[in-house]
C-alpha positions in Angstrom: -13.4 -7.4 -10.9 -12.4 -8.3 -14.8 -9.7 -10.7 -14.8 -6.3 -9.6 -16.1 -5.9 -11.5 -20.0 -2.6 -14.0 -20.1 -1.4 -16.4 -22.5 0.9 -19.2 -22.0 3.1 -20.2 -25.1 0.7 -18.1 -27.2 -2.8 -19.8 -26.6 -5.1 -17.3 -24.2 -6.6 -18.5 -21.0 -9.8 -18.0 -20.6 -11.3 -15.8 -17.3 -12.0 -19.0 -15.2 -8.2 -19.9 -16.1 -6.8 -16.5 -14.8 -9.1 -16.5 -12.3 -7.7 -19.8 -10.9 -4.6 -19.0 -11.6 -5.0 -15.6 -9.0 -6.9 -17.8 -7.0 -4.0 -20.1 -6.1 -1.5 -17.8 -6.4 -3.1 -16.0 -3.4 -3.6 -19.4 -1.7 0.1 -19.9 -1.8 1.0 -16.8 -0.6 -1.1 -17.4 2.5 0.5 -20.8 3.1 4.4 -19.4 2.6 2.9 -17.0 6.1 2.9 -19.9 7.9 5.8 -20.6 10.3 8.5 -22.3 8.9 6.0 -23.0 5.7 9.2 -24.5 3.9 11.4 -25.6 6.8 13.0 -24.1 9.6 16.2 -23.8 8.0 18.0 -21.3 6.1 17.2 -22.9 2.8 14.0 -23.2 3.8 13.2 -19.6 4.9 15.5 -18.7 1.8 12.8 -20.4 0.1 9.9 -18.5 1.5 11.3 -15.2 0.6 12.4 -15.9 -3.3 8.4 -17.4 -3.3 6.7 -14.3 -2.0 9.3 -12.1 -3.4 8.1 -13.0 -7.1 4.3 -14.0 -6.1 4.4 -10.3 -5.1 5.5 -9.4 -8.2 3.3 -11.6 -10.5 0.5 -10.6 -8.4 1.3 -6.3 -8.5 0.8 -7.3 -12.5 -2.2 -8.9 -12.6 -4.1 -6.3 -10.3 -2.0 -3.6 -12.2 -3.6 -4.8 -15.7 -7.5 -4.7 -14.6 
């Protein structure tokens, strides 16, 4: 799979960049699927869905770019 290319404040990342950067980004994802990942209460849960909401998002654009 090519890596998607990305640039923070204008300087390029390089493939092992992006590729960490997916990396993690699907790591966090799995860890907001844990029960009550950022607390049990409404905040917390409130939390969980504005996280995965826009991981979702950033993640649909990098796959959508290779």
């Amino acid at each position: 799979m090519k890596e998607p290319e990305m640039t923070i404040e204008g300087q390029r990342l390089s493939e092992g960049e992006v590729m960490t950067l997916r990396v993690a980004l699907a790591s966090f994802v799995l860890e907001l699927q844990q029960k009550d990942a950022l607390g049990a209460d409404e905040h917390g849960r409130g939390m969980v869905a504005g996280y995965t909401k826009c991981a979702q998002s950033v993640a649909a654009k990098m796959w959508r770019s290779t």
